[in-house]
C-alpha positions as CSV (number, residue, x, y, z in Angstrom):
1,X,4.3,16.5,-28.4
2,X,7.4,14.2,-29.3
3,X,7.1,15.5,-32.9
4,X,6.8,19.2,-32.0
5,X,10.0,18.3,-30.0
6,X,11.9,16.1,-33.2
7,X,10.9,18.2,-35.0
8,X,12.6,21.2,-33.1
9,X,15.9,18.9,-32.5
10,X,16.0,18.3,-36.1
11,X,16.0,22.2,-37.0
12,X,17.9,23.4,-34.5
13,X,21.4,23.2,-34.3
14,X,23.1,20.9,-32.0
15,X,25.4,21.7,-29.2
16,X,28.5,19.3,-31.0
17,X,29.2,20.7,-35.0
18,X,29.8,17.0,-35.4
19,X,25.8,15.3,-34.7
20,X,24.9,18.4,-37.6
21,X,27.9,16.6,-39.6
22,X,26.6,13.3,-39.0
23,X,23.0,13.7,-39.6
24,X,23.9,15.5,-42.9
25,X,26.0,12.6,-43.9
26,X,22.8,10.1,-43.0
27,X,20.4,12.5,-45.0
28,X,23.0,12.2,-47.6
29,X,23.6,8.7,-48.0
30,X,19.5,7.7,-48.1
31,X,19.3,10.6,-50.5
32,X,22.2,8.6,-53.3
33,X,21.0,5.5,-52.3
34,X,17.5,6.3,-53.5
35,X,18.1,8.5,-56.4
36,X,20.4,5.4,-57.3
37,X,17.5,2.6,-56.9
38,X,15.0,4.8,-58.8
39,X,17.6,5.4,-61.7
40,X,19.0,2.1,-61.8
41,X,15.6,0.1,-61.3
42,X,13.9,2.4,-64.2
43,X,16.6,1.8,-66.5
44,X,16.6,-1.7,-66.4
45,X,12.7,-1.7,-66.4
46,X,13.1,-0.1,-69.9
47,X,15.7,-2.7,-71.2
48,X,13.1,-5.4,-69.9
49,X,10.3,-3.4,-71.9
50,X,12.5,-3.3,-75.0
51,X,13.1,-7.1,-74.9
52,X,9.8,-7.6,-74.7
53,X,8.7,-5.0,-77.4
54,X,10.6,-6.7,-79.9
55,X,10.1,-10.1,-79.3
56,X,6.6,-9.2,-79.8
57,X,7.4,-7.9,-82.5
58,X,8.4,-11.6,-84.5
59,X,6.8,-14.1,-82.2
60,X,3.2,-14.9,-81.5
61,X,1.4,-15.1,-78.7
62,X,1.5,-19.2,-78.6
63,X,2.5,-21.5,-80.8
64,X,2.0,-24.9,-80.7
65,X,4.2,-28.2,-82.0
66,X,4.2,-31.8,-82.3
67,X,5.6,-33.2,-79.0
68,X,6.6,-36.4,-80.8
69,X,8.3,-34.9,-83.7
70,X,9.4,-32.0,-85.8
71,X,6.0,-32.1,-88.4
72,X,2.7,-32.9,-87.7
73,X,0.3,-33.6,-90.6
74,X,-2.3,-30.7,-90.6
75,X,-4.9,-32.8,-90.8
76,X,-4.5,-33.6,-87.4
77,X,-5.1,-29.8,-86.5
78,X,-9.2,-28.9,-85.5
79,X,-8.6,-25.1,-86.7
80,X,-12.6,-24.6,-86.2
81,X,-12.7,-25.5,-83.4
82,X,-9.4,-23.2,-82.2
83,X,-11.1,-20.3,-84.2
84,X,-14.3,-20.5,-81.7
85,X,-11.8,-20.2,-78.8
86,X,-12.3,-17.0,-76.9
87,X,-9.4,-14.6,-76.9
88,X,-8.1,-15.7,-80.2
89,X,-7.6,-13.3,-83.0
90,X,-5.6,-15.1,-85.8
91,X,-4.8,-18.6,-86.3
92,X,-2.0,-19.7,-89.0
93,X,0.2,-22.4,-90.1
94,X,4.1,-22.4,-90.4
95,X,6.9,-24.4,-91.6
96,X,10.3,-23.6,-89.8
97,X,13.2,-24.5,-91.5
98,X,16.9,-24.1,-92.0
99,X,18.0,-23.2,-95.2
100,X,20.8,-21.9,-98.5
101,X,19.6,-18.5,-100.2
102,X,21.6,-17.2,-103.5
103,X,21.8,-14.0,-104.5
104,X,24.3,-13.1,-107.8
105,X,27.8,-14.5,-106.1
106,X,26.7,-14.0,-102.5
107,X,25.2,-16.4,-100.7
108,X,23.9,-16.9,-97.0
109,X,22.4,-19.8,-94.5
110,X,19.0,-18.6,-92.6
111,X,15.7,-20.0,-91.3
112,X,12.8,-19.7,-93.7
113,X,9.5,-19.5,-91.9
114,X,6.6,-20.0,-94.2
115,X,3.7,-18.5,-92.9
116,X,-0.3,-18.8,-94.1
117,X,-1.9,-15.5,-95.3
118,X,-3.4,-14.5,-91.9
119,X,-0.1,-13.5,-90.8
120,X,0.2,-10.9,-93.2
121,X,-3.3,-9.4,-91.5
122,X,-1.1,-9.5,-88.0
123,X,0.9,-6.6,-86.2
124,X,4.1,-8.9,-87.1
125,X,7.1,-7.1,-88.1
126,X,4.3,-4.8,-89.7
127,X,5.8,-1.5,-88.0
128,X,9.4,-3.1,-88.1
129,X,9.9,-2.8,-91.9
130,X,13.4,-1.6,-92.9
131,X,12.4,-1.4,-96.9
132,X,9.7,-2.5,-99.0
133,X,6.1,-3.8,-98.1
134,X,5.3,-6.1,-95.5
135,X,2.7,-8.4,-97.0
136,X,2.3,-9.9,-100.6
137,X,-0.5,-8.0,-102.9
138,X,-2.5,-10.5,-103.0
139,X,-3.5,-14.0,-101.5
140,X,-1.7,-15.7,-104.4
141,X,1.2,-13.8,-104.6
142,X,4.6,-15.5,-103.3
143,X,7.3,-13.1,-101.8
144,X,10.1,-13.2,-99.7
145,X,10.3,-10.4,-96.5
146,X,14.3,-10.8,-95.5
147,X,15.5,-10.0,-91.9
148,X,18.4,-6.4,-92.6
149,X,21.3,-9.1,-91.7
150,X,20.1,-11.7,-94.1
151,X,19.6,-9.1,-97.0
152,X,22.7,-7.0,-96.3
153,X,24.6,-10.1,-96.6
154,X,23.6,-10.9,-99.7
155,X,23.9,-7.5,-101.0
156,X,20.0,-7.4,-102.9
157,X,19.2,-4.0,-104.0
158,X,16.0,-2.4,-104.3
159,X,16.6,-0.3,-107.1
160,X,14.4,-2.9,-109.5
161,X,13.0,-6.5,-108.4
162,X,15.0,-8.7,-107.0
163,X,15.1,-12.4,-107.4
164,X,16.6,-14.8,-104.9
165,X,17.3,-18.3,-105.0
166,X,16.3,-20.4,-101.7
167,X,17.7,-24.5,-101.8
168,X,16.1,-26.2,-99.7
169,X,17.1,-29.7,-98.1
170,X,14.4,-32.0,-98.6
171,X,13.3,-34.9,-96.6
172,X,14.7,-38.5,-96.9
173,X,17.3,-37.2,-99.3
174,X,21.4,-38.1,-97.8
175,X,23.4,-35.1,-97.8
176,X,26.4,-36.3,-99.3
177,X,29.3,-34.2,-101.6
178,X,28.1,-33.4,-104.9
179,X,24.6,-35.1,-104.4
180,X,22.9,-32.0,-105.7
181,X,19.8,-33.6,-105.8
182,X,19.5,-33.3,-101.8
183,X,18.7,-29.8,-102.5
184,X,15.3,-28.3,-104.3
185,X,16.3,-24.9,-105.7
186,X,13.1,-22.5,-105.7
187,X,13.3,-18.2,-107.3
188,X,11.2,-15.9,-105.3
189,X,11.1,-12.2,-105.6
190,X,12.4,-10.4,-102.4
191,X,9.9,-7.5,-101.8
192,X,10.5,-6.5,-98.4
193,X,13.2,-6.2,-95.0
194,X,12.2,-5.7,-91.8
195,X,14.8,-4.5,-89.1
196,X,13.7,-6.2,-85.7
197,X,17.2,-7.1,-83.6
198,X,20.5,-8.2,-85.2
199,X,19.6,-11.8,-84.1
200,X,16.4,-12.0,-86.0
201,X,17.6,-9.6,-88.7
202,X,20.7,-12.1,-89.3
203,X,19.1,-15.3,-88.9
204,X,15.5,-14.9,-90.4
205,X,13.4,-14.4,-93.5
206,X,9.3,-15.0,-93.7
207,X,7.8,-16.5,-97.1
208,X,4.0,-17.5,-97.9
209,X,3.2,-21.3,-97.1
210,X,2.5,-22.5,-100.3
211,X,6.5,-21.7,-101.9
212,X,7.7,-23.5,-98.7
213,X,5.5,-26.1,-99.2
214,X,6.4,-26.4,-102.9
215,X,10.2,-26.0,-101.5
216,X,10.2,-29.0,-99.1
217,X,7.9,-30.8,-101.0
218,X,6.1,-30.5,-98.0
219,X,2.6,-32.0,-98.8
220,X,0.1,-31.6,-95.3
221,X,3.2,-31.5,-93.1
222,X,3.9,-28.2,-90.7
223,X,5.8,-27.1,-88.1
224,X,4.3,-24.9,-85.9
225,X,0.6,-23.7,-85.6
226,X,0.4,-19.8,-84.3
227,X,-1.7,-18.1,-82.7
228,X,-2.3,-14.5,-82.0
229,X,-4.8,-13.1,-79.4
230,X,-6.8,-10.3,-78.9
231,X,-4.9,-7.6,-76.5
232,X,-7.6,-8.6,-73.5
233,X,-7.0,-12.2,-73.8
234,X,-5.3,-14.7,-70.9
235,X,-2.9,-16.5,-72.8
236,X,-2.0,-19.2,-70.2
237,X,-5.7,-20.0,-70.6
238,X,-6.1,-20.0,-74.7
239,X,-3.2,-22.2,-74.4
240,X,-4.8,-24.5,-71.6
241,X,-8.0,-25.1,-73.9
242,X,-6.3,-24.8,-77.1
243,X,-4.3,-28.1,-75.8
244,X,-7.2,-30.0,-74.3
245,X,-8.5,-29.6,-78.2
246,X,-5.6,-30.8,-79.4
247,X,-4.8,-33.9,-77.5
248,X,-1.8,-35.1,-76.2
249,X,0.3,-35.5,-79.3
250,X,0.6,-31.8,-79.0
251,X,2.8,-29.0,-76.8
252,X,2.6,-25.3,-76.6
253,X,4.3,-22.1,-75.0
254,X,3.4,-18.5,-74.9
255,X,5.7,-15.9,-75.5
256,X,7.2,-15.5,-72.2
257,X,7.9,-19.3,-72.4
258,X,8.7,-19.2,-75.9
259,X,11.8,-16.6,-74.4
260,X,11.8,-17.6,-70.7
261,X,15.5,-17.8,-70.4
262,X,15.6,-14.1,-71.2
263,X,13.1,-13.1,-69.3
264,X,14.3,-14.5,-66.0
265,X,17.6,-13.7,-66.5
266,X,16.3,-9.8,-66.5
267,X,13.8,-10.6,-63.9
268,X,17.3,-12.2,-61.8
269,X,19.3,-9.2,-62.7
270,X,16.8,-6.6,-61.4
271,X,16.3,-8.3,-57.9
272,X,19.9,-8.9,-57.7
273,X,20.3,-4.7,-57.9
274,X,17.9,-4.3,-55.6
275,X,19.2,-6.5,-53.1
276,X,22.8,-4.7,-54.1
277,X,21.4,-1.5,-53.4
278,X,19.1,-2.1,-50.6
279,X,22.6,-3.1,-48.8
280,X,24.0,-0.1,-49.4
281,X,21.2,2.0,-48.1
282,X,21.5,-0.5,-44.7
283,X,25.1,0.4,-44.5
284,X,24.1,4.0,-44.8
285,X,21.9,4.0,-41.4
286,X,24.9,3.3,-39.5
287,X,25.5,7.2,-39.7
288,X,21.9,7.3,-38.8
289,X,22.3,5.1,-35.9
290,X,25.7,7.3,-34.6
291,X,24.0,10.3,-35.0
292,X,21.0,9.3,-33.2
293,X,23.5,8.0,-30.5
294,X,25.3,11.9,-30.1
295,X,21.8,13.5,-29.6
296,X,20.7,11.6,-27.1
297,X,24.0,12.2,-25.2
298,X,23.7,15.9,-26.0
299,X,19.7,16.1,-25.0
300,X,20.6,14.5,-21.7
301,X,19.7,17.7,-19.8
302,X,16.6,18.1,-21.7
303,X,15.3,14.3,-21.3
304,X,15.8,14.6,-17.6
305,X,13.5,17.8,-17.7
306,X,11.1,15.8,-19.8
307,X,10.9,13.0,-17.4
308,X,10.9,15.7,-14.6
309,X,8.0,17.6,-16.2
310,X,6.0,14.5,-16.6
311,X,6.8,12.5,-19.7
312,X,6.4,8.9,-20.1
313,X,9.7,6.2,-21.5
314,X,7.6,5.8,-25.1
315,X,7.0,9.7,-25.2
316,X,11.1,10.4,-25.0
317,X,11.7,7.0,-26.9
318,X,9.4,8.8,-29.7
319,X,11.0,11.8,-30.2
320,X,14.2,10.3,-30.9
321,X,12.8,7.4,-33.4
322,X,10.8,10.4,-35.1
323,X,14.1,11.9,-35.3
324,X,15.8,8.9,-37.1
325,X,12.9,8.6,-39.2
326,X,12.6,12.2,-40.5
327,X,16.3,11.8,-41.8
328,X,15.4,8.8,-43.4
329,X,12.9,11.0,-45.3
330,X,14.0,13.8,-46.2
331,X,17.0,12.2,-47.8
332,X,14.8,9.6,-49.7
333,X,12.2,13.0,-50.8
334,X,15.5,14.8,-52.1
335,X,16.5,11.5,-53.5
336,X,13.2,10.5,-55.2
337,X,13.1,14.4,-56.8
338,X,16.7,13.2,-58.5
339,X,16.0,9.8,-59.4
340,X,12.4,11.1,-61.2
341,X,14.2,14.1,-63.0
342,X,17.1,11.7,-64.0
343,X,14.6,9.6,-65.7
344,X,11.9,11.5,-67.4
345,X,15.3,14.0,-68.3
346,X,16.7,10.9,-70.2
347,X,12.9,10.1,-71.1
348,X,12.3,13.0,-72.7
349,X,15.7,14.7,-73.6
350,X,18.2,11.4,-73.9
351,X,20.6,12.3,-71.9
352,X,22.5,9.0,-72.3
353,X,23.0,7.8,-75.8
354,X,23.8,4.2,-77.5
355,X,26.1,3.4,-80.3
356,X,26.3,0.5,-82.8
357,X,22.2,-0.3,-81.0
358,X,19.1,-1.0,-82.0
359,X,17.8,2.4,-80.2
360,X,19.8,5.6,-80.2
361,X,19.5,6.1,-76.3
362,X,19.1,4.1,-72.9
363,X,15.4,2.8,-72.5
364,X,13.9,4.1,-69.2
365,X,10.5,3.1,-67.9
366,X,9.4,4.2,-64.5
367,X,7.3,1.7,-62.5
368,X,5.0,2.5,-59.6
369,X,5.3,-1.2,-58.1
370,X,8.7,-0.6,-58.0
371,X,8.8,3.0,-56.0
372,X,6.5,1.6,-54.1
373,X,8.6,-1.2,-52.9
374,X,11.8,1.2,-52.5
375,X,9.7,3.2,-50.0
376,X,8.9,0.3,-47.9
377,X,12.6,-0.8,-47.8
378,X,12.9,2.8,-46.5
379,X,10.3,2.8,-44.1
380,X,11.6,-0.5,-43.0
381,X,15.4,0.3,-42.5
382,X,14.5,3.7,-40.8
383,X,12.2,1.9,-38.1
384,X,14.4,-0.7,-37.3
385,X,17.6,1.6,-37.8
386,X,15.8,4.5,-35.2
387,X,13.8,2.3,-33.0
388,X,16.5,-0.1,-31.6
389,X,19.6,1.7,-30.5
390,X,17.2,4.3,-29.0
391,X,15.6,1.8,-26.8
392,X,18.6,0.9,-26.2
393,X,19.9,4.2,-25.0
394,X,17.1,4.9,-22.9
395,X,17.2,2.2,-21.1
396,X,20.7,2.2,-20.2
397,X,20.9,6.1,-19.5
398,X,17.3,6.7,-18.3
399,X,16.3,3.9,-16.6
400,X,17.0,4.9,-13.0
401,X,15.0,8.3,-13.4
402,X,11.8,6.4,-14.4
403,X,12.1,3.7,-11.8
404,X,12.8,6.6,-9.3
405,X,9.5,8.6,-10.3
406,X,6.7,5.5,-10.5
């Protein structure tokens, strides 16, 4: 019975033009509010997906390092024994370091990462290749894979092969003016590019182990050990065993932790607009609250029949929360309708374009979780916005007629 009757006070028009204004206004201002926290959430749920995508892209799933230095002697390194580890698809060694590539006149600084052949059989930069191939032709080949920044820098062509020269600054040697012999100067042929981000195009290029070994004069020292897992695999728990093989002399992070700042930060941002918009929505139940307020000065005629006739404090309280509650949804249905064509429009069609990026138009990626928890926050704001001043209100207005009946 109270919805039959909200239902007919929600349809009908009202005695005062201004409640129809009002309750329009409310419908209104759930209905941006929503379309607003669908758009906004499911963009920045595709900027988060496109971090992720490519640093997945360059980085492994864990890597582990010497916590009591920057090399470890690879001896000290069980790789049976992290082979046999469930979940693990591809174990490698790397050696990480900073160093001076020639080309012709042009010149450049960037990290050389060395990496054993089982890279090469990873998804790694495999699908990001700008030019050329993305692994040697065979296990004894040496090549150099340059990130776009580090090859456009030193304007290489790839109109024939082309031979760089990497210096790199060895161990126990002083770096002093015109002490050339710091340096170890080694040619490798540059046979591919691979065009990630601008901060790992500009900052890195990949080699096999053995030339950076040979560079160095690294013997059985590394950097890093890798590790990439199969797609089912936990990799908080690889790492956990992975380390209690290892020993303490050892650290490791996964991916996330390998990029946690980054990932925080975007986690940070999308709660903080979600908080932002969340406020706006409460603001925008004030009209439902003053519209709510005009009806049930305007139904006072019809509440006194309804308590005449019979009807109990909840039933009328009912009718007018129902009321409060049906705005609430039909502006977050017309809302969600928006927000949903917005983003499979800008899916599908790219409505909204990028310049000068890594992607021609804005990244959107619709979440259930998160429509989901937008729905609540509805639910939530139109209870409490509904229920309260109309207990309220019939209370203060209707009291006497119930305590006069019982």
């Amino acid at each position: 019975m109270a919805l039959y009757i909200a239902r007919r006070y929600f349809f009908s028009k009202k005695s005062q033009n201004v409640i129809n204004i009002t309750s329009a206004i409310s419908v209104l201002g759930i209905f941006i509010s929503t379309a607003a926290m669908i758009i906004v959430m499911s963009g920045l749920n595709g900027i988060v997906d496109l971090i992720e995508t490519l640093y997945n892209s360059f980085d492994p799933d864990i890597e582990i390092y010497s916590s009591k230095g920057k090399t470890f002697e690879v001896d000290q390194i069980a790789f049976e024994e992290l082979k046999d580890i469930e979940g693990i698809k591809y174990v490698y060694q790397t050696i990480e370091e900073i160093t001076m590539v020639k080309y012709g006149d042009n010149y450049t600084f960037a990290t050389m990462k060395g990496v054993g052949t089982d890279f090469f059989k990873t998804d790694l930069i495999r699908n990001d290749m700008y030019a050329g191939l993305p692994e040697p032709a065979s296990e004894s080949d040496e090549i150099a894979i340059l990130g776009r920044g580090v090859y456009e820098q030193l304007g290489i062509s790839f109109a024939s092969f082309s031979k760089m020269t990497v210096y790199g600054l060895l161990r126990g040697e002083k770096l002093k003016v015109n002490n050339q012999s710091a340096f170890n100067p080694e040619p490798i042929y540059v046979e591919g590019v691979f065009d990630i981000n601008p901060e790992f195009n500009a900052k890195y290029f990949i080699v096999s182990l053995p030339f950076a070994k040979r560079l160095l004069k690294y013997q059985n020292s590394r950097t890093k050990i890798e590790i990439v897992l199969n797609e089912d695999a936990d990799p908080n728990e690889v790492k956990a065993k992975a380390l209690t093989i290892l020993g303490a002399d050892f650290s490791a992070k996964t991916r996330y932790e390998q990029n946690e700042l980054i990932f925080k930060t975007n986690e940070a941002e999308k709660w903080m607009v979600f908080l932002i918009l969340g406020f706006i929505m409460l603001i925008s139940t004030f009209n439902i609250i003053a519209s709510l307020t005009m009806l049930v000065l305007d139904k006072k005629k019809d509440i006194r029949t309804l308590i005449s006739l019979g009807a109990t404090q909840p039933m009328i309280r009912n009718i007018f929360v129902l009321q409060g509650l049906m705005i609430n949804f039909l502006g977050a249905f017309l809302g969600a309708l928006v927000g949903f064509g917005v983003c499979y429009g800008q899916l599908y069609y790219h409505w909204i374009t990028l310049e000068n990026s890594i992607i021609a138009y804005w990244p959107v990626k619709v979440l259930w979780g998160d429509i989901l928890m937008i729905f609540g926050l509805i639910v939530i704001i139109g209870l409490v916005s509904s229920f309260l001043p109309v207990q309220h209100l019939i209370k203060k207005h209707f009291k006497t007629m119930f305590v006069a009946r019982n």
